[in-house]
N, C-alpha and C positions, 0 to 999 in steps of 0.2 A: 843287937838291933833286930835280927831277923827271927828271934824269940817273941821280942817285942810286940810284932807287924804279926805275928802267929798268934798269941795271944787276944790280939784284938780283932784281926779277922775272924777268929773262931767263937769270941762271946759276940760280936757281932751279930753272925750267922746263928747262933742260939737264940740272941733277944728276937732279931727278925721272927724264929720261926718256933718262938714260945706263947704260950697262953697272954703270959704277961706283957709280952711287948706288942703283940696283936690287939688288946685290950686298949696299951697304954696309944697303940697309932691307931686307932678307929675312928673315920669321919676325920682323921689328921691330915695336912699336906705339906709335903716338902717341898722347897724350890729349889735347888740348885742351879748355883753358880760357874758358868762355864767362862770364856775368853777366845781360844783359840783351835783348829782342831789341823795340825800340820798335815803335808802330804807321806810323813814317814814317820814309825815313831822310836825307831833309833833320834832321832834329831829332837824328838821330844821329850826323849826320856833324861835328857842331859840335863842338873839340877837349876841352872839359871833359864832354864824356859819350862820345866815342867811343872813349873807355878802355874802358868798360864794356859800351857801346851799341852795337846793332845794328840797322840796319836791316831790314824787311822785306823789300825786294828784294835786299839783298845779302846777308841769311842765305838766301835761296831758292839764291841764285847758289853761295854756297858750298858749300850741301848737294850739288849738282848735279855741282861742280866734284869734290866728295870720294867722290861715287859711283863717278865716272870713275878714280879713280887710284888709289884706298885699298879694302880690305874692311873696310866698317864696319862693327862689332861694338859690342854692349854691353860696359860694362867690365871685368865678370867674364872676360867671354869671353878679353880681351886679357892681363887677369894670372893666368888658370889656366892651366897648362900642359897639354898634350895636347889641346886643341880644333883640330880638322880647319881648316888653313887655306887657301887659294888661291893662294899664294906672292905675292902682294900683300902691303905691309905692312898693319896692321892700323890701324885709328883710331877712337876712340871718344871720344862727346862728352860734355862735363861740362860744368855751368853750379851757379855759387857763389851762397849765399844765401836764393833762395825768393821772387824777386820775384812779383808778380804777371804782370803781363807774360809770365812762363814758360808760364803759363795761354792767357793772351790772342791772345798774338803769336809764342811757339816754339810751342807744341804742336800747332796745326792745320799748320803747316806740316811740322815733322817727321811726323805721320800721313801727311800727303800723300804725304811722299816717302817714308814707313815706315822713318824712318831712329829707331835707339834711343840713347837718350838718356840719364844720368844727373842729377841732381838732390840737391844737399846741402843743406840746411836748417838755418837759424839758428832753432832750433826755439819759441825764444820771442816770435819775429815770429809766425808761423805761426800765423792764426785771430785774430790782434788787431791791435790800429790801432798798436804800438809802428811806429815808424820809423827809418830807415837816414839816419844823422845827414849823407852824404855827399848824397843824393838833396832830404833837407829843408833842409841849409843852402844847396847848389850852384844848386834852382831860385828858395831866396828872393833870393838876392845879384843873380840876374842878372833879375831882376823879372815871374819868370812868379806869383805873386804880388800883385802892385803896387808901387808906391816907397812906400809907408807901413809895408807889412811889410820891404822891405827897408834902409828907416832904420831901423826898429826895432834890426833885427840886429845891423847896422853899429855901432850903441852899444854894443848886449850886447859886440861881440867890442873895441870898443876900449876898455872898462872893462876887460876882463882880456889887454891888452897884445897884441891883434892887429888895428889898423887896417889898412884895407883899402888893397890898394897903388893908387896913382894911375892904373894901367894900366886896374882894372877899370871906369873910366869913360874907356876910350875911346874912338871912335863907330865904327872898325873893328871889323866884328862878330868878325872871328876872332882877331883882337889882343883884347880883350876875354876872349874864349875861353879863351881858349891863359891869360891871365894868372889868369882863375878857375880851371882846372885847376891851374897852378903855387901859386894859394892854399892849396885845398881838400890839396893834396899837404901842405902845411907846415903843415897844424890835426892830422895825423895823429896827431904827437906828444903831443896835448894825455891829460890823462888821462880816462877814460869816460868819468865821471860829469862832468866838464865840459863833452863833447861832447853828454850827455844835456842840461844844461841847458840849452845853445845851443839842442838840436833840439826844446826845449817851445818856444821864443819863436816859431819859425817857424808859417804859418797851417798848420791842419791839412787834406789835401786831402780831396775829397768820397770815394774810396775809400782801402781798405788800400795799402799800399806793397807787402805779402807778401800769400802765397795765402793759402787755407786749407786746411783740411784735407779739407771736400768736394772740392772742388779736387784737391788731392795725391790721394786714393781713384781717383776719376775719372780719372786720369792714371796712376795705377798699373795700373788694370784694363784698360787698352788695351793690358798686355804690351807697349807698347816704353820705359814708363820707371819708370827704380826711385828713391829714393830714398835716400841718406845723411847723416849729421848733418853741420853745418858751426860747429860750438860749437850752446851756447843760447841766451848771448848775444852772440853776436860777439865776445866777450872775446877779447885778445891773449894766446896760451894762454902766451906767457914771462911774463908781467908777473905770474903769479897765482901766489898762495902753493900748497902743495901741499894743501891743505885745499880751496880753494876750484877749483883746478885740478880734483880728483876729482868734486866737485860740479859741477863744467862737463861733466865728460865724462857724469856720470851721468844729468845732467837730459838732458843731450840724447839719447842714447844710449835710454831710459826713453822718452820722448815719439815716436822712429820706433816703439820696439816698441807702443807705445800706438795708433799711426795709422798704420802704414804692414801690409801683410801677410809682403811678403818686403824688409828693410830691407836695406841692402848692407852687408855687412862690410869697410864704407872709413870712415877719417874723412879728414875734408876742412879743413885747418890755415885756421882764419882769418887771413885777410892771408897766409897763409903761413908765419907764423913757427912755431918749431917750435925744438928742441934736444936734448939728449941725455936730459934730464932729463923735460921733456912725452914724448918717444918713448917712454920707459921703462910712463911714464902711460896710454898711449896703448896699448899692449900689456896691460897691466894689467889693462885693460877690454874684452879680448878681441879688441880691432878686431887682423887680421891684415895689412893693407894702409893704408896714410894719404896721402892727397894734399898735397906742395907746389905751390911756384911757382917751383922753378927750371926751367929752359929746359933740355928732353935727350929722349928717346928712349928708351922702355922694351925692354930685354933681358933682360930678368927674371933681370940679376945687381946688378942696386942695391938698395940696401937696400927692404924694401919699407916700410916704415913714415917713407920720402923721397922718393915715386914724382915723377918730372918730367913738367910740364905745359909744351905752350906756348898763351900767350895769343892769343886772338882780339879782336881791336878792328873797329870798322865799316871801318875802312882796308882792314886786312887780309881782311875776308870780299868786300869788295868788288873785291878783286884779288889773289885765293889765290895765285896763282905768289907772292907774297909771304909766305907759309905756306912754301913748299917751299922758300925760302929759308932760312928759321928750321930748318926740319927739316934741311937742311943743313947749319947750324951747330951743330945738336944733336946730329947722329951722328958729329961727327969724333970721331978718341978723342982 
């Protein structure tokens, strides 16, 4: 494995800073995909949150690393055409959700380095203690909690036909890990409102899981970050009838214009998914541009209401040549 991660950080670093891959990214822009940016990144580097999780020295490292090789711009910048560029490609950062954390742990750090930033919001977290079913069940199962809340759980989920696999009591902390992430992947399926009742059993922590909306104000008025919707409630926007679909995009859509000033004319697909049918939706309600999560490289000839994202994990920020890797696989045609 660590041949591997060698291997690919090092052609990586060569496409970046080859003829060819300077060529192939000219007038290009990448988006990435971020989630979360913790206060430590021991906590994040552990494999069932550094999908999402970032730490705080290797988000520093990455900003630093992306100064050097990319023009970073806000996202408008990358998908209007005719903004003055540098012949660098361009790159601009997104982060899904509305954790808190974004407050806490991104945002002094992006001022720092004055790098701008986008923000999509699950807009009915936003100002209340509702929780992210992934965040409440992930840190009960592995006992930042105690073992009383996480027997509790363990019942709740083996009553409705999901005991926990034998892995997750292993005493290898990353074997452990790695087999909570491969859980928490396989509840995905389950439907919301079952996921909601899971995430009442869990203890409720001392703060919000999402910001608020002083919060979001505060962070819009610094001009380097804007916000976008990311559903209202995290609804899987295939799974919803066309009724209920409109009423997703409305309430969210409704609640930037309510709290934000200049809201972005992006939605941002929860989980990603998305179809011919929600695009249609999706246009409908005015938004011109929509974020997925497929893996590419914007030339603003893909659709735009399917824009490609690549994601960032604490791995990744902690050893970017591992980005230009990705981005190398994204601009082949």
């Amino acid at each position: 494995m660590a041949i591997k991660q060698l291997l690919k950080r090092t052609s990586g670093w060569l496409y970046l800073n080859s003829p060819v891959g300077r060529h192939q990214l000219h007038g290009a822009g990448v988006i990435l995909m971020l989630h979360r940016v913790l206060a430590n990144d021991r906590a994040a580097d552990l494999p069932h949150r550094n999908e999402l999780c970032v730490g705080p020295k290797a988000f520093e490292h990455l900003l630093a690393w992306l100064k050097k090789n990319f023009d970073c711009v806000p996202l408008m910048d990358l998908l209007q055409p005719g903004v003055i560029s540098t012949g660098q490609p361009k790159i601009a950062l997104t982060f899904d959700d509305g954790w808190r954390d974004n407050a806490l742990n991104a945002f002094p750090l992006l001022k720092k380095n004055q790098m701008p930033a986008s923000i999509f919001l699950s807009t009915d977290f936003i100002g209340s203690r509702q929780r992210f079913w992934w965040e409440s069940l992930g840190e009960t199962l592995w006992r930042s909690h105690g073992e009383k809340a996480r027997t509790h759980l363990i019942e709740c989920l083996r009553q409705i036909g999901r005991p926990l696999p034998v892995l997750l009591d292993d005493l290898d902390v990353q074997r452990r890990s790695l087999a909570l992430l491969h859980f928490l992947h396989s509840l995905k399926n389950l439907p919301s409102g079952e996921l909601d009742r899971l995430t009442d059993q869990c203890p409720e922590e001392s703060l919000p899981q999402a910001l608020d909306w002083h919060q979001v104000r505060a962070m819009e008025a610094s001009g380097l970050i804007r916000f976008g919707p990311h559903g209202a409630s995290h609804a899987i926007l295939t799974d919803l009838d066309d009724q209920r679909l409109d009423e997703e995009l409305s309430r969210s859509r409704n609640a930037l214009l309510n709290g934000c000033n200049r809201p972005l004319p992006v939605y941002c697909y929860p989980n990603g998914n998305h179809d011919a049918r929600v695009r249609e939706h999706v246009a409908d309600h005015d938004f011109p541009f929509a974020l997925g999560t497929d893996i590419g490289i914007y030339r603003g000839l893909s659709d735009p209401l399917a824009l490609p994202r690549i994601g960032i994990s604490h791995r990744t920020a902690r050893n970017p040549e591992l980005l230009s890797w990705r981005i190398y696989r994204g601009a082949r045609p």
